[in-house]
N, C-alpha and C positions, 0 to 999 in steps of 0.2 A: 337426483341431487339437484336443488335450486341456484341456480347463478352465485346467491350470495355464498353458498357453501362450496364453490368450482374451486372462485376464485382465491381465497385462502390455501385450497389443494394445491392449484396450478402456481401461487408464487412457492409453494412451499418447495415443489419440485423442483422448478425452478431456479431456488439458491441452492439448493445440494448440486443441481447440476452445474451452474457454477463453481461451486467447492471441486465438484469431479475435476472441472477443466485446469485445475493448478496440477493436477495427479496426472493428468494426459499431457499437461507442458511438462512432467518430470520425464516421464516416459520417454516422450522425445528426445531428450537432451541428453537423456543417459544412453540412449542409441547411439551415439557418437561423444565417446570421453573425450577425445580431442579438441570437441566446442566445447563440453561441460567444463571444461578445465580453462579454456580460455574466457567461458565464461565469469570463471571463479575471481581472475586476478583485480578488476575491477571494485566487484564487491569484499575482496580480502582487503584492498588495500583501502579503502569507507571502515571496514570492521575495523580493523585496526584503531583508525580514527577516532571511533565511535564507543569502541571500549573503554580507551584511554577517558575520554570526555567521560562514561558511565561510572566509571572508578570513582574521577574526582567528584563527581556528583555528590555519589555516596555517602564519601569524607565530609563532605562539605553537607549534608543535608540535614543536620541537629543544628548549623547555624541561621541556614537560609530557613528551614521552620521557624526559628526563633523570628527571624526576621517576617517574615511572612504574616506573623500572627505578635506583631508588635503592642497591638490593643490591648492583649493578654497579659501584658508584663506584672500589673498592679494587683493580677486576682489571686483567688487560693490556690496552694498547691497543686490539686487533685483538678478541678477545672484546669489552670495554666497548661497541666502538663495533660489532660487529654486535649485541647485545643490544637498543643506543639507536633501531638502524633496526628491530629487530622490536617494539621497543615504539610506537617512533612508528606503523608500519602499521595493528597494535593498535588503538590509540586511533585514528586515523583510520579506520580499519572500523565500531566500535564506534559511532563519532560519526555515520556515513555513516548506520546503519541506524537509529539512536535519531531522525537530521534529517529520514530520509523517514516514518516514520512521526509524528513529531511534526507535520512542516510536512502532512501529510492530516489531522491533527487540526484544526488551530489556523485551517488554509483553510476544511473544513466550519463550524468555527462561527463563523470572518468571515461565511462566504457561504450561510448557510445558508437564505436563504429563497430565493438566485438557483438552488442548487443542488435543492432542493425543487422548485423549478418544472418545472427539465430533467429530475428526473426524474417527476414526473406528468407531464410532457409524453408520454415515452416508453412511459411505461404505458398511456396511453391509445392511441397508434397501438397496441398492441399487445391490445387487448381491455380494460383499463382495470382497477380496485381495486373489485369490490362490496363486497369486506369492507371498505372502508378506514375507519382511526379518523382522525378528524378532532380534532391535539391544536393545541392553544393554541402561540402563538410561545414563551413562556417555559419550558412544558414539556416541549414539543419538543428546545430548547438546553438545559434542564437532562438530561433523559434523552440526550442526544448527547454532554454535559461527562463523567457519571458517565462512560457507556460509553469513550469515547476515553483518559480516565485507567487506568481497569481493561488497555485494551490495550496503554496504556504502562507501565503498572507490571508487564505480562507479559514486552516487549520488554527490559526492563530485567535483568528475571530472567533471562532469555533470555541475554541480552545481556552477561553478566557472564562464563559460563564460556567462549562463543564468543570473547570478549578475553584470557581468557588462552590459553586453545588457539592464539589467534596469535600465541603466543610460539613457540610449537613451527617451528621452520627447515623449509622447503619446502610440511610442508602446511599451517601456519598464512598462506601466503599461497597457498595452490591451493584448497585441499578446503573450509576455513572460509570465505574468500569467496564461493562454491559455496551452502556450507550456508543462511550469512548470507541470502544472497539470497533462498531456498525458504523460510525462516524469516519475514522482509521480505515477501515475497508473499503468506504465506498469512494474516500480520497485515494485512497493508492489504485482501487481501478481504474480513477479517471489519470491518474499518472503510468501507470504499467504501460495505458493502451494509448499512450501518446505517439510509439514507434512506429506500429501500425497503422495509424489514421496520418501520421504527417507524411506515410508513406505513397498517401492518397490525397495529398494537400490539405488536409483539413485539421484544424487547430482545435483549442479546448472546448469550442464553443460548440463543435461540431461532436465532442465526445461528448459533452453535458447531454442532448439534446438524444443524442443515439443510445447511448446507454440511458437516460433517464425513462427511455421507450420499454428498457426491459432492465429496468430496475432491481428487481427479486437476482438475475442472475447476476449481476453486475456484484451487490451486492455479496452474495454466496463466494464469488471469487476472491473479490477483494478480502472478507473474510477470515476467509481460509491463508489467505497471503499472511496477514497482519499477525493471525494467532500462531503462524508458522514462525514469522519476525522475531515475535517475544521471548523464543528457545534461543538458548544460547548457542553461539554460532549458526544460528536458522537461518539467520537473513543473508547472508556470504553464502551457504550451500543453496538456500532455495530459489537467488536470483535469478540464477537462468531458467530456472524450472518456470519461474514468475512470470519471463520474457515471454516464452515460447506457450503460457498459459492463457496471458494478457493476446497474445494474437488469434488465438482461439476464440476468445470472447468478441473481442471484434469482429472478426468472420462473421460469428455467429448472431452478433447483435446486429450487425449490416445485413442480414440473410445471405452470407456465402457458406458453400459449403463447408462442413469440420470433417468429410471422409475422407480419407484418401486417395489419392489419384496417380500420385506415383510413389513405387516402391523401392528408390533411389531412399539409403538412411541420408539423416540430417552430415 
């Protein structure tokens, strides 16, 4: 097999084996219901949140189409009113991808000392942090505030021409949703694996840089996270799985070990 044919093999592996490593953070965490559940409260009380906002969306989304797509007002029927449904998709994609990664924001820094825990828990079955910085709760949640804003205000950039591109008939609902997703995923692993790396001092810049080394897996996790999100109640159940996933990848993208080394559950 020629180089050029490896390397298509090897990212392809790759991302599935990132996909695995959300299934091996579930694994973990269902080892010990008593952190799965403490995990929960966090992300329950984001869902909660999060619903209520998706309901009103809803209701509201035959007018913000209308608004959206204001140009439309003067034309014919059958034009106007397929413009209104590709604007409304639009904006509900849009909103889809802005909610999952907001609502991994806004859960991290509810939960951030339960989510902190799950993941020292995990690093240590796994060989544990020599280097680790030991930051203060304040600075911690402000280095978590900064970073999670920065990802949203990429998401958003992001997020602007991906919206209108779903105006475009067929692939604005095939190929963009597609995109969305890969885009979605490889945001929320640079968000997931923020616990871990600040756990080591190192900020977003230091996740772009590590994970963009091993991109295909980064990717495959992130993923899997995202199309996990989109089920209903996913994102409150698959949190902690996400947590304890996210530190995996890290491990793994820094070359530390992912076997285990002590047989103490989480």
């Amino acid at each position: 097999m020629s180089g050029d044919q490896k390397r298509p093999a090897t990212a392809l592996r790759e991302f599935f084996t990132g996909a695995g490593l959300l299934g091996r953070g579930l694994g973990l965490v269902l080892g010990s219901p008593r952190l799965f559940l403490i995990g929960l409260i966090p992300a329950l009380i984001s869902g909660v949140l999060y619903t209520t906002a998706m309901v009103l969306l809803l209701r509201f989304l035959p007018d913000l189409s209308a608004q959206v797509t204001w140009f439309a007002d003067d034309w014919s029927g059958w034009l106007r009113g397929t413009f209104r449904v590709l604007g409304g998709t639009a904006v509900l994609g849009l909103s889809v991808l802005l909610g999952v990664l907001t609502f991994t924001a806004v859960t991290l820094l509810i939960g951030d000392p339960f989510y902190e825990k799950i993941s020292e828990l995990v690093e240590d079955r796994f060989g544990g942090v020599p280097e680790a910085v030991n930051l203060g709760f304040w600075e911690s949640l402000r280095r978590s505030l900064v970073d999670s804003l920065k990802l949203i205000g990429i998401s958003i950039l992001v997020g602007i021409p991906l919206f209108l591109l779903g105006f475009l008939p067929f692939v604005g609902q095939t190929v963009i949703p597609v995109l969305a997703g890969g885009v979605g995923g490889w945001l929320l692993a640079l968000e997931l694996t923020g616990v871990p790396f600040q756990r080591r001092g190192q900020r977003l810049r230091h996740r772009r840089l590590v994970l963009g080394r091993h991109r295909a897996l980064g990717l495959g996790f992130g993923s899997a996270v995202f199309a996990c999100f989109l089920i209903p109640l996913g994102a409150v159940l698959v949190m902690p799985a996400a947590i304890a996933g996210a530190t995996l990848l890290a491990r793994r993208s820094l070359g530390k070990p992912i076997e285990i080394t002590s047989t103490a559950s989480l």
